[in-house]
C-alpha positions in Angstrom: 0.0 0.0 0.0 1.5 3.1 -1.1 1.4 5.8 1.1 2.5 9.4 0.3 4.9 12.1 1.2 3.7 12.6 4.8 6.6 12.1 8.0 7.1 8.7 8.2 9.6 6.4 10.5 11.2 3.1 9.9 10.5 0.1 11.6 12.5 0.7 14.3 11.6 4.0 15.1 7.8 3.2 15.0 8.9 0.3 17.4 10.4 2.4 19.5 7.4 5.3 19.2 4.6 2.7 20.0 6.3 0.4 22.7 6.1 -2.7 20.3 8.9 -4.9 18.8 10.0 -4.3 15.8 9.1 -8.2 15.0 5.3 -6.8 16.1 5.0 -3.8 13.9 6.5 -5.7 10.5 4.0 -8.5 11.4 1.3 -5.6 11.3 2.9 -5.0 7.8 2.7 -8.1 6.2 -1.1 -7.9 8.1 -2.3 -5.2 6.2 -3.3 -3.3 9.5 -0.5 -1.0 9.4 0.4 0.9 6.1 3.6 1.3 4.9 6.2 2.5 1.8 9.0 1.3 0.6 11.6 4.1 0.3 15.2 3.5 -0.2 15.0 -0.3 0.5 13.7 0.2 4.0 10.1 0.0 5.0 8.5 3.7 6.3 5.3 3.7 8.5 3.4 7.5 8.1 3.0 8.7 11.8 0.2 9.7 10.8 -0.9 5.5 10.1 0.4 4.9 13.8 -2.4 7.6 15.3 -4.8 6.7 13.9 -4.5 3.0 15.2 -3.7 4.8 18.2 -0.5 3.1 18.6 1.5 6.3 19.2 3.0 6.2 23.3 2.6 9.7 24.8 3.3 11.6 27.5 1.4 10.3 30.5 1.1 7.1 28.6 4.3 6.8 27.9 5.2 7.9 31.5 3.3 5.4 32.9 4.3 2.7 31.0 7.8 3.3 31.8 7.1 3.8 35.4 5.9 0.2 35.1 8.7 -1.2 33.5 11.1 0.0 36.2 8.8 -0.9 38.3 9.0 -4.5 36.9 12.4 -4.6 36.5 12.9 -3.6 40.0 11.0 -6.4 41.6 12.7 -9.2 39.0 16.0 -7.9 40.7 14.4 -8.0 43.9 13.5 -11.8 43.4 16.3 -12.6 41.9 18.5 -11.5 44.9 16.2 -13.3 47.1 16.4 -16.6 45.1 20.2 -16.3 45.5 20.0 -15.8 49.1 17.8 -19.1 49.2 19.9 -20.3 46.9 22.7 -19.8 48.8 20.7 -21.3 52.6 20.1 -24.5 50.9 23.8 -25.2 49.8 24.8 -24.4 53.8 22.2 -26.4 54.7 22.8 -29.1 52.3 26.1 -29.2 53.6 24.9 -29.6 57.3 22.8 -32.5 56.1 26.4 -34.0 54.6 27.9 -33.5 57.3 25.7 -34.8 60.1 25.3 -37.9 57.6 29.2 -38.5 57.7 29.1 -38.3 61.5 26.2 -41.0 61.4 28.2 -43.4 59.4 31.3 -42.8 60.9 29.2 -43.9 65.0 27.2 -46.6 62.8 30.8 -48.2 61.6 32.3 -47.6 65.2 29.4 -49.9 67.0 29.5 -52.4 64.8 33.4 -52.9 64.7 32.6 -52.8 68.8 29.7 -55.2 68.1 32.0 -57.7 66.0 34.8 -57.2 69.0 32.0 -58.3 71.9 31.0 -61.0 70.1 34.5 -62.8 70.1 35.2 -62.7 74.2 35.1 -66.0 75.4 34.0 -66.5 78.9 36.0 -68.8 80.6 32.6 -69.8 83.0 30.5 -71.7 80.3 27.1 -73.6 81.3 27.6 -77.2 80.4 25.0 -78.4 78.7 23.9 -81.1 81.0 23.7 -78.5 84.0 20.0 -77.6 82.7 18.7 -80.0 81.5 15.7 -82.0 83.2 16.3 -85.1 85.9 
């Protein structure tokens, strides 16, 4: 759709004028909902096309939407320090776990090599085996 000599952006710069992605405004293109030129191998958008699909980010618009995105961004950082730190609390815990496990093998190992050693001693006052048995 040809469109005429009226200020136009590229791609980019309607991306960046309506908050979209560039992938989102050429996909309006090939659409048909956005018109476009071709001038100088590169694909022009009339501003004009962009308000009246009121696409256009403006002031307090624009403002807030911005305020939201830092917004966002802040409380992504937020979590993501606060996954590390949990991150982080399992490992030392994790490693308590190890640790108290190695201790409990280690006792475990020690009674039974007592175990083995109390089961050789020989006491030299053995029941004969006649002494209890019926008359």
């Amino acid at each position: 759709m040809a469109v005429s000599e009226r200020p136009a952006v590229d791609v980019a710069q309607a991306a960046e004028l309506t908050g979209l992605s560039t992938d989102a405004i050429r996909a309006r293109i090939r659409r048909g909902d956005l018109a476009s030129d071709l001038r100088d191998g590169r694909r022009r958008i009339p501003l004009a096309e962009l308000q009246r699909h009121d696409l256009l980010v403006e002031g307090g618009r624009y403002r807030s939407a911005l305020e939201r995105a830092e917004a966002l961004e802040t409380r992504l950082r937020t979590a993501l320090e606060s996954g590390e730190r949990v991150q982080q609390e399992l490992e030392e815990e994790h490693e308590k776990v190890r640790m108290m496990w190695s201790m409990a093998q280690e006792r475990d190992w020690k009674l039974r090599v007592a175990r083995k050693k109390r089961s050789r001693v020989r006491w030299p006052f053995r029941r004969d085996p006649g002494d209890g048995a019926a008359s």
